[in-house]
Residue frames as qw, qx, qy, qz and C-alpha x, y, z in Angstrom:
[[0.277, 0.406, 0.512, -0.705, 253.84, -48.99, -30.33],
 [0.488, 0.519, -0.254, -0.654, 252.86, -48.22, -33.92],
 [0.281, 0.271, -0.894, -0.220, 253.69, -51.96, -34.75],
 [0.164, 0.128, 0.847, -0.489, 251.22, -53.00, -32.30],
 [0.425, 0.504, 0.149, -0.737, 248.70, -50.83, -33.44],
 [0.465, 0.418, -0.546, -0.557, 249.00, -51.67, -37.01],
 [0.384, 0.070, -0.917, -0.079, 248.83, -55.48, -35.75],
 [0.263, 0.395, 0.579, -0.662, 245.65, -54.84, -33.66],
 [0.491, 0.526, 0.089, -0.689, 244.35, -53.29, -36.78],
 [0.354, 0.349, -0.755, -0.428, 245.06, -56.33, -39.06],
 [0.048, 0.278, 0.937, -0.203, 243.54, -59.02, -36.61],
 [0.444, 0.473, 0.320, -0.691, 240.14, -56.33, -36.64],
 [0.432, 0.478, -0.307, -0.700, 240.27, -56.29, -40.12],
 [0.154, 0.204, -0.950, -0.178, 241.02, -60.16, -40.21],
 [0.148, 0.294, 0.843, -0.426, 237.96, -60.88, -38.21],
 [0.526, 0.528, 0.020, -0.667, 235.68, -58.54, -40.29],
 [0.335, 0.370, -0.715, -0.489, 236.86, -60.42, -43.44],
 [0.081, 0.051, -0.993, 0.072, 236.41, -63.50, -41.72],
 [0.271, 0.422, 0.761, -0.413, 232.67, -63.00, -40.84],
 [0.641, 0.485, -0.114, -0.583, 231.72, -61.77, -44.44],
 [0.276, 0.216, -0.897, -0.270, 233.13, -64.87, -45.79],
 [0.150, 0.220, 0.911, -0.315, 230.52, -66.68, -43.11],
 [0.380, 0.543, 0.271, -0.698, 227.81, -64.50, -44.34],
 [0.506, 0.516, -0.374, -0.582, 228.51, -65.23, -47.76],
 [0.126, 0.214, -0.968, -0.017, 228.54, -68.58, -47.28],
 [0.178, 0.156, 0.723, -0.649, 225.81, -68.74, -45.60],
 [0.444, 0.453, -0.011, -0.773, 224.17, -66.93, -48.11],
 [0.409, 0.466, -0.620, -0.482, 225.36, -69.04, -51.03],
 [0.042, 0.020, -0.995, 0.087, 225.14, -72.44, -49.67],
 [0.283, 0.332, 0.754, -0.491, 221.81, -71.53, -48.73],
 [0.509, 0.501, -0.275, -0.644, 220.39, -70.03, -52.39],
 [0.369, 0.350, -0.806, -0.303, 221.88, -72.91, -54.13],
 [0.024, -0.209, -0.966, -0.152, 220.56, -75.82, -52.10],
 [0.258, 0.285, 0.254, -0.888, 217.54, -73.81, -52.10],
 [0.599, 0.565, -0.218, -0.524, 217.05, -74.03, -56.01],
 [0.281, 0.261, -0.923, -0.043, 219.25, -77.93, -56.17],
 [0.300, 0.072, 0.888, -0.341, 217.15, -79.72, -53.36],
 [0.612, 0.265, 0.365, -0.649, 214.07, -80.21, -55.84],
 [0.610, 0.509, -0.589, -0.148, 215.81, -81.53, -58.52],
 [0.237, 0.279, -0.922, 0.122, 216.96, -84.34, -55.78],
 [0.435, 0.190, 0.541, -0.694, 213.27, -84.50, -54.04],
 [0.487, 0.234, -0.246, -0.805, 211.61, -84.81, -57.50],
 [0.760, 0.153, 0.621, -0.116, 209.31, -88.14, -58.43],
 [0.360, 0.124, -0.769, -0.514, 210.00, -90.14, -61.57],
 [0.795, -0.010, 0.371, -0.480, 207.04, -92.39, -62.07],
 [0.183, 0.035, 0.936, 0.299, 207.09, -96.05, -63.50],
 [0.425, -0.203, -0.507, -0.722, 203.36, -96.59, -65.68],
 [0.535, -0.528, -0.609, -0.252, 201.29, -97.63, -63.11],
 [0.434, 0.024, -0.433, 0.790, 202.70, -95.50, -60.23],
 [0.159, -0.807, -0.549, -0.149, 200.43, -93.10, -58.36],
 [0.327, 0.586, -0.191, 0.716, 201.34, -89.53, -58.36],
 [0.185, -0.177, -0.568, 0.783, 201.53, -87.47, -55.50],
 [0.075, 0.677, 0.688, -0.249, 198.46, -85.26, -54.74],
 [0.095, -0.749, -0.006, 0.656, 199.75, -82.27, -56.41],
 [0.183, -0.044, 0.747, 0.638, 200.41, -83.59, -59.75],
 [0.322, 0.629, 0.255, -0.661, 198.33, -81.50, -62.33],
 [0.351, 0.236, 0.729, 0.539, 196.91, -82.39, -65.22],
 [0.385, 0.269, -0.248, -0.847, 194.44, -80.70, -68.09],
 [0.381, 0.508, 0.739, -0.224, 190.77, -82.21, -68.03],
 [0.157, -0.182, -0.520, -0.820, 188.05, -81.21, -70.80],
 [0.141, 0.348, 0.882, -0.286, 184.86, -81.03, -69.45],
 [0.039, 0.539, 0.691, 0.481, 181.45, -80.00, -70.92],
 [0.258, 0.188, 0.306, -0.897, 179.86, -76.36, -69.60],
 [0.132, 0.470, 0.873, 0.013, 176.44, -78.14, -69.74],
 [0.071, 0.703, 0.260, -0.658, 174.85, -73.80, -70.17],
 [0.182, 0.670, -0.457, -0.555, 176.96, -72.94, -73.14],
 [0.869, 0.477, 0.027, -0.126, 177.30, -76.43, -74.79],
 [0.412, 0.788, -0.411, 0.199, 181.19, -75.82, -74.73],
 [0.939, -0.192, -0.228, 0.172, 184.23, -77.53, -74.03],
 [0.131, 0.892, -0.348, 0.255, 186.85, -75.78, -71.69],
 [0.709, 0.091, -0.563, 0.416, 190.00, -76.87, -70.16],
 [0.472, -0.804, 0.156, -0.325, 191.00, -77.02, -66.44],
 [0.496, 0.435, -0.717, 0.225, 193.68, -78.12, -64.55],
 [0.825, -0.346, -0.103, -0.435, 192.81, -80.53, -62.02],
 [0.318, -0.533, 0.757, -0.204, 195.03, -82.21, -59.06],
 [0.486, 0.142, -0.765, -0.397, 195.10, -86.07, -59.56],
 [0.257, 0.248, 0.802, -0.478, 192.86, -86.92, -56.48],
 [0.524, 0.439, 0.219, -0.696, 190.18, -85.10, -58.52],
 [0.425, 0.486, -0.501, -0.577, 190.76, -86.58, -61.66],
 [0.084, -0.014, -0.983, 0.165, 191.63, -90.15, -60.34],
 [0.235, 0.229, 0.763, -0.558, 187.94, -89.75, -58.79],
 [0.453, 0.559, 0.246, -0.649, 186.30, -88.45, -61.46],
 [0.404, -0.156, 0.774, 0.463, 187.98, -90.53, -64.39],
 [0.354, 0.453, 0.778, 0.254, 184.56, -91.07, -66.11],
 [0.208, 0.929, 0.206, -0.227, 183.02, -87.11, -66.17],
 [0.074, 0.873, -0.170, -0.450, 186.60, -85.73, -67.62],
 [0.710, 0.697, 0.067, 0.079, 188.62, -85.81, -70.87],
 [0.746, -0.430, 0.222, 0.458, 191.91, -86.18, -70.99],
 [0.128, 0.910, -0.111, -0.378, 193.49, -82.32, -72.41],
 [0.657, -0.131, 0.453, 0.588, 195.70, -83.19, -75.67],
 [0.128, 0.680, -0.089, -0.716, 196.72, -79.73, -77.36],
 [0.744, 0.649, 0.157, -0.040, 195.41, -79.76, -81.02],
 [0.489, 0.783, -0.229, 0.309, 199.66, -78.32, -82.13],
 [0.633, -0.089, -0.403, 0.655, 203.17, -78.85, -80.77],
 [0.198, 0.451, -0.197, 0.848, 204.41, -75.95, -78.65],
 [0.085, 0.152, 0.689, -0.703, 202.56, -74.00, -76.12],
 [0.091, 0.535, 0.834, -0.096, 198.92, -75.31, -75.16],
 [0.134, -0.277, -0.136, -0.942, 196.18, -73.05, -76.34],
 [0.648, -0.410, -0.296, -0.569, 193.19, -72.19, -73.88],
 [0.670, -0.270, -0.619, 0.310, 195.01, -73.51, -70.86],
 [0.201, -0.949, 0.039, -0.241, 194.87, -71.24, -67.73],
 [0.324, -0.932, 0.129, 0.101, 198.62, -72.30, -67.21],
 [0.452, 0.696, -0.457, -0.319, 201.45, -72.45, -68.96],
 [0.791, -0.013, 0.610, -0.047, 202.14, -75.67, -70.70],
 [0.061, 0.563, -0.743, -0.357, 204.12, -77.02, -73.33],
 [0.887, -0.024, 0.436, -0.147, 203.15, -80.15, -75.40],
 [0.042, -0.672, 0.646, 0.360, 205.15, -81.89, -77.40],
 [0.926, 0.271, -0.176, -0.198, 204.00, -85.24, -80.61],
 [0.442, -0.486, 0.743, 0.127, 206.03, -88.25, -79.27],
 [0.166, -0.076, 0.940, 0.288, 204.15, -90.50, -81.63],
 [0.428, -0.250, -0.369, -0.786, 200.56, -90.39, -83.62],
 [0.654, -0.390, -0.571, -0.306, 198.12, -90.78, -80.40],
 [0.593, -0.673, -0.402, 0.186, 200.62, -89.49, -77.91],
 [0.048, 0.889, 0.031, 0.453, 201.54, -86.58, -76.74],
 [0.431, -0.190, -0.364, 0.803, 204.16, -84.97, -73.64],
 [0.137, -0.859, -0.300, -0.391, 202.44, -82.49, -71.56],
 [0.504, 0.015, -0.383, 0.774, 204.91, -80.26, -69.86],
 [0.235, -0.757, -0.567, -0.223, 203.23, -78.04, -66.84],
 [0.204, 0.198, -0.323, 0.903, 204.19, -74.91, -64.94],
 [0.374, -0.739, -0.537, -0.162, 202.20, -73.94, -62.23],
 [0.341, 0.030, -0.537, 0.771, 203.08, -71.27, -59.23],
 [0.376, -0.607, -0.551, -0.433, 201.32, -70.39, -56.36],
 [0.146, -0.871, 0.215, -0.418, 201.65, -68.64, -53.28],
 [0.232, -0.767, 0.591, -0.098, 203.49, -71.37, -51.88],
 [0.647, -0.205, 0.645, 0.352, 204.87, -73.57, -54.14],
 [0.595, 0.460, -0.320, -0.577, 205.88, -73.97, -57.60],
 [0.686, -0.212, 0.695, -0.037, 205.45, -76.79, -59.56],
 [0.468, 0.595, -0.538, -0.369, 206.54, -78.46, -62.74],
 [0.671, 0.060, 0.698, -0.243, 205.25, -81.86, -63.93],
 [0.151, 0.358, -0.801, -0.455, 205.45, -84.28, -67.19],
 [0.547, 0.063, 0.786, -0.281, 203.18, -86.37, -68.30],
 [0.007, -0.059, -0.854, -0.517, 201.96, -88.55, -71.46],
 [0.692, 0.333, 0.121, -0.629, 198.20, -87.85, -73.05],
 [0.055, 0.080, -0.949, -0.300, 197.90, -91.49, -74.84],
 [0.345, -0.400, -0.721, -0.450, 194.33, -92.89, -76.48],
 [0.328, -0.653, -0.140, -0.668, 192.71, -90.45, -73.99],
 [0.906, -0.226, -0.276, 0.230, 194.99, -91.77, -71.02],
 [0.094, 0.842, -0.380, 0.371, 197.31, -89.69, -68.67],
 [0.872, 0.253, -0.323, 0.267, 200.37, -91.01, -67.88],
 [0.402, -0.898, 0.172, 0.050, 202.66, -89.63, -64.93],
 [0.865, 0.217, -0.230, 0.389, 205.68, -89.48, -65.66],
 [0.276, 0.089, -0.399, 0.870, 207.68, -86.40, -63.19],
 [0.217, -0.897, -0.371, -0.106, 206.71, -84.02, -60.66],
 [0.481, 0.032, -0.355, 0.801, 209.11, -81.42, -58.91],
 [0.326, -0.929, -0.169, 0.052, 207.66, -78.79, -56.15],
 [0.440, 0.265, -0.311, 0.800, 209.31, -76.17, -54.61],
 [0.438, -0.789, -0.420, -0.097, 207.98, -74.90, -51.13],
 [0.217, -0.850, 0.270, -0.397, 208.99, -73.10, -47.84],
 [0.905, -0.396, 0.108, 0.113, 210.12, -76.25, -46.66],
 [0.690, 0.498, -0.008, 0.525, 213.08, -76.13, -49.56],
 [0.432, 0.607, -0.243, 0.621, 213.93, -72.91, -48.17],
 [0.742, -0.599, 0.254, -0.160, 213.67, -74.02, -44.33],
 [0.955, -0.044, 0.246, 0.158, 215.81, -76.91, -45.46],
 [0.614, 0.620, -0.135, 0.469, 218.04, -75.00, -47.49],
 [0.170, -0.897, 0.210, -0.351, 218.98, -72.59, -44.26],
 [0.843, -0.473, 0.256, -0.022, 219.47, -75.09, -42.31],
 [0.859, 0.360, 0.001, 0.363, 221.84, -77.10, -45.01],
 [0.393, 0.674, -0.291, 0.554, 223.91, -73.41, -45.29],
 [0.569, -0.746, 0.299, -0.174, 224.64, -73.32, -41.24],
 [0.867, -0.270, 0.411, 0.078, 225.80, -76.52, -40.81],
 [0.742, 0.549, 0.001, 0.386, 227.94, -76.56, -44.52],
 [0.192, 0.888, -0.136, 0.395, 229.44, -73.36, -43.64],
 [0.519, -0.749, 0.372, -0.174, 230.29, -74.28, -40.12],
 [0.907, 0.190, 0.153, 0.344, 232.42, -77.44, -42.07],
 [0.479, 0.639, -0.022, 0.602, 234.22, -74.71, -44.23],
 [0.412, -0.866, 0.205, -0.197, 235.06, -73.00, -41.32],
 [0.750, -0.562, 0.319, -0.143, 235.91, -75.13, -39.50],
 [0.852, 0.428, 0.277, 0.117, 238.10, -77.25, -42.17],
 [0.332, 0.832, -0.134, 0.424, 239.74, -73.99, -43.44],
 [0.098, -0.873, 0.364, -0.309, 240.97, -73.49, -39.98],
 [0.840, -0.309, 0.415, 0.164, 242.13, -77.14, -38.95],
 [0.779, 0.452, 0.100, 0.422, 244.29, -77.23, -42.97],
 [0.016, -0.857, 0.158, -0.491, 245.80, -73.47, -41.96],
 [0.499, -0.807, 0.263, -0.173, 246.89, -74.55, -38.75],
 [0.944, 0.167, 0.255, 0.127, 248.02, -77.92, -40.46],
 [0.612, 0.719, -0.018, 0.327, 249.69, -75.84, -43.11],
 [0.050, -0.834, 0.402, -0.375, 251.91, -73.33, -40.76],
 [0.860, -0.367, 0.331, -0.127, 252.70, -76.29, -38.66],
 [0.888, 0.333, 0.297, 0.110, 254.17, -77.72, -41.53],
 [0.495, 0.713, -0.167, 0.468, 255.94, -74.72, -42.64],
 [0.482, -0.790, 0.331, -0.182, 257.29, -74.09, -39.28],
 [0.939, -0.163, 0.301, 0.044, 258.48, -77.51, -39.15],
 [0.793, 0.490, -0.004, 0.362, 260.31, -77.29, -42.92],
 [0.190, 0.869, -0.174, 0.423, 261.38, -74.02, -41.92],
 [0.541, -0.699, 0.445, -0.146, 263.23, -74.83, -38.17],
 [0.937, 0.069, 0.291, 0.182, 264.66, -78.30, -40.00],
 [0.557, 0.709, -0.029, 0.431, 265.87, -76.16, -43.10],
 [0.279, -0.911, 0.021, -0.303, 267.43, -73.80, -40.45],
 [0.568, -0.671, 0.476, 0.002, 269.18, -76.37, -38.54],
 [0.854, 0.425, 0.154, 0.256, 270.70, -78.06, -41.79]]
């Protein structure tokens, strides 16, 4: 009776164990491709490639009131359209940009051109883009987003992964005791 019990209360406990491992799987599979799937989504351009519609650059343009030149960051539909009114943004010093309204890295490849590295986030997405400032010329050269889709796509990824590992774990286990049964009834009758 007490042997029962005590094997009643190891299967409970086996089954608890066994559905935090799903949960944590579930969890993990689903963080990770969460924060991996943009890195395999991202665009490299070639030079004459057209970004997507989100790629953000840094215009100059003229406040025609003041007389003054400020920077903006500007999607490349706008810029592409407006080629002739803006100024392609190349940061007077290496490091981070001064006067930009977001954060940005630039970086002397060669005398006339420049890497502009861009961070943007926004209530849904973030984004982080590369690109070359040459004889007043912007270059695409990456983009990577991250959205809600990533982490639609990521949930989805950790179901289906997890149900593998599951499933897997418990076809090799049954595989495995099979196996040792087998050695063990062979050894037995030796």
């Amino acid at each position: 009776m007490l042997m029962s019990g005590l094997n009643n209360m190891f299967k409970f406990l086996g089954c608890i164990l066994k559905l935090f491992l799903a949960i944590f799987l579930i969890f993990a599979i689903g963080v990770s491709s969460v924060f991996i799937t943009p890195y395999f989504t991202a665009d490299r351009y070639d030079d004459n490639e057209t970004p997507r519609s989100l790629f953000t650059v840094f215009v100059e343009t003229n406040d025609n009131e003041n007389n003054q030149k400020s920077v903006r960051a500007v999607r490349w539909s706008e810029y592409s359209e407006k080629i002739n009114d803006y100024k392609a943004y190349r940061s007077p010093s290496e490091g981070k940009c001064d006067n930009t309204p977001l954060w940005c890295q630039a970086k002397n490849i060669a005398p006339g051109k420049q890497l502009i590295e861009l961070r943007d986030h926004q209530e849904s997405f973030f984004l982080y883009n590369k690109y070359y400032v040459t004889n007043g010329k912007i270059i695409p050269l990456y983009c990577r987003i991250m959205d809600r889709g990533h982490a639609v796509l990521g949930f989805l990824i950790s179901i289906i992964a997890t149900l593998i590992v599951l499933f897997g774990f418990r076809f090799f286990s049954k595989r495995f005791k099979k196996n040792k049964a087998k050695s063990n009834s062979s050894a037995a009758s030796s």
